[in-house]
DOLOTOR-790525 format. One record per residue (C-alpha): x, y, z; residue number from 1; residue in three letters. Coordinates in Angstrom, 3 decimals, padded with zeros to 6 digits. Layout:
N
+----------+----------+----------+-------+-------+
|     east |    north |       up | marse | volum |
+----------+----------+----------+-------+-------+
|        X |        Y |        Z |   NUM |   ALA |
...
+----------+----------+----------+-------+-------+
# end
This chain:
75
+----------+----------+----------+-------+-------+
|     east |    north |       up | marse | volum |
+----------+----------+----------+-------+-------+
| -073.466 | -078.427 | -010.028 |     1 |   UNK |
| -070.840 | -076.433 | -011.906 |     2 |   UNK |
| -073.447 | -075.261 | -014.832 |     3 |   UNK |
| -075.960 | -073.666 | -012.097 |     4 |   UNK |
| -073.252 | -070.788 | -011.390 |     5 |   UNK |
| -072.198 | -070.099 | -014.676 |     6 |   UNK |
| -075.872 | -069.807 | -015.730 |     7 |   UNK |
| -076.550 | -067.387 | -012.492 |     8 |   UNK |
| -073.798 | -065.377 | -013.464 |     9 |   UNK |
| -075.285 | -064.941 | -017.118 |    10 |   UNK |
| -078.877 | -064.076 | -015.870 |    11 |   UNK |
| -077.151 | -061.587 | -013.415 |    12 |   UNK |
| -077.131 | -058.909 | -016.480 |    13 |   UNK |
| -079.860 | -059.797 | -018.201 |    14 |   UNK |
| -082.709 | -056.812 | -017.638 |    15 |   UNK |
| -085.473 | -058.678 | -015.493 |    16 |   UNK |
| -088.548 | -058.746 | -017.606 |    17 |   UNK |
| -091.806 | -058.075 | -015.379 |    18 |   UNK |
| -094.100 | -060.787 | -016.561 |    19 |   UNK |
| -092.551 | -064.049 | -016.736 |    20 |   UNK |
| -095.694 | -065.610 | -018.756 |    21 |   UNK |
| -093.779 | -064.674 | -022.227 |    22 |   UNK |
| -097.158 | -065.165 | -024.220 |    23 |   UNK |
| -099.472 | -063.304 | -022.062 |    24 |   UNK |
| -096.849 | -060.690 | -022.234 |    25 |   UNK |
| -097.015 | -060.543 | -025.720 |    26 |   UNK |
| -100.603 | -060.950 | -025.777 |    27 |   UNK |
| -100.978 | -057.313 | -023.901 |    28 |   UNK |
| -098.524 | -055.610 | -026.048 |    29 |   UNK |
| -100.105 | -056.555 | -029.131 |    30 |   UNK |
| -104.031 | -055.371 | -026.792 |    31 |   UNK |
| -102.000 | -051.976 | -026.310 |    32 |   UNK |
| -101.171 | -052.216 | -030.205 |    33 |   UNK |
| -104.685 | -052.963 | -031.391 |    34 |   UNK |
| -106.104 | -050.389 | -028.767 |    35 |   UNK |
| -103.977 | -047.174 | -030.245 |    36 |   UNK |
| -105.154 | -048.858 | -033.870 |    37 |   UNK |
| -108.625 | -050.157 | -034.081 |    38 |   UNK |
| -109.848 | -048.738 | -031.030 |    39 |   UNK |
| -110.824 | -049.889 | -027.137 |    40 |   UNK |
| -113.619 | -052.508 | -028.311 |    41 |   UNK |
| -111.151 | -054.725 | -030.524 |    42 |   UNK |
| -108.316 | -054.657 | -028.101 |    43 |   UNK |
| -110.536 | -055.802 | -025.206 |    44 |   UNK |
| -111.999 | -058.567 | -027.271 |    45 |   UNK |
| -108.826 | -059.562 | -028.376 |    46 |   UNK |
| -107.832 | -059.878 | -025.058 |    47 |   UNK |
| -110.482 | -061.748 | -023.417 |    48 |   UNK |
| -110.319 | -064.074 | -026.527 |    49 |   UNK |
| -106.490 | -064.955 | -025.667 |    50 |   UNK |
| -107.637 | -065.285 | -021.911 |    51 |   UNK |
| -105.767 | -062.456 | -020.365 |    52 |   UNK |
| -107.007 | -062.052 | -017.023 |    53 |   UNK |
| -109.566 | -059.079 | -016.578 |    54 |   UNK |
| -107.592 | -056.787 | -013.978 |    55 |   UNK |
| -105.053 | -056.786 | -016.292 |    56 |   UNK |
| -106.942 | -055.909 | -019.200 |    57 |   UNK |
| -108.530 | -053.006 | -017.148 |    58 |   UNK |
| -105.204 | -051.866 | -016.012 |    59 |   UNK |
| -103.412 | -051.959 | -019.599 |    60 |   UNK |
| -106.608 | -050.248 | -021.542 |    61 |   UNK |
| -108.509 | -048.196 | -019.512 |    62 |   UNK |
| -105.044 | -046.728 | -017.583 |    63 |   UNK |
| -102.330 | -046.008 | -019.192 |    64 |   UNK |
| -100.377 | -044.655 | -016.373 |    65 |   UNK |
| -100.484 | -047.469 | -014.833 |    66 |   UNK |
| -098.880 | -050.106 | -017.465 |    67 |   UNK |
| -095.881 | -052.015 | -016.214 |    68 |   UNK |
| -092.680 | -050.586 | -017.833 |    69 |   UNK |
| -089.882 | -052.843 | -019.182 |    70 |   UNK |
| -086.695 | -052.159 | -018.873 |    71 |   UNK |
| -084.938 | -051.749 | -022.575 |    72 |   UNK |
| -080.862 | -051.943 | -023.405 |    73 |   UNK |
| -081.426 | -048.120 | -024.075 |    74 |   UNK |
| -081.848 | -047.225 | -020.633 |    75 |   UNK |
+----------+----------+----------+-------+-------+
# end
């Protein structure tokens, strides 16, 4: 299949993103949003409402050392 390479090649440079679920990724940045704005209780029902599993909504809220970190262009 001569598009299979071409499309390796391209995702070759691409920073890998740690969670490949797209939406529950975006889910937990907008928990860690809500949590430094309306406090712990909001984020972590926003969280379970969206149906974010609950080891990772311990992880991302109650330790902050121990968020995944994404790689940005920056870097």
């Amino acid at each position: 299949m001569a598009g299979c390479r071409r499309r390796k090649l391209q995702r070759k440079h691409k920073p890998p993103l740690r969670r490949r679920d797209v939406l529950t990724r975006f889910m937990v940045d907008l928990g860690i949003h809500y949590l430094e704005v309306l406090g712990l209780d909001k984020a972590m029902h926003f969280l379970r409402k969206h149906h974010v599993p609950d080891m990772v909504i311990q992880r991302v809220l109650s330790f902050p050392q121990y968020r995944r970190r994404y790689q940005t262009l920056d870097e």
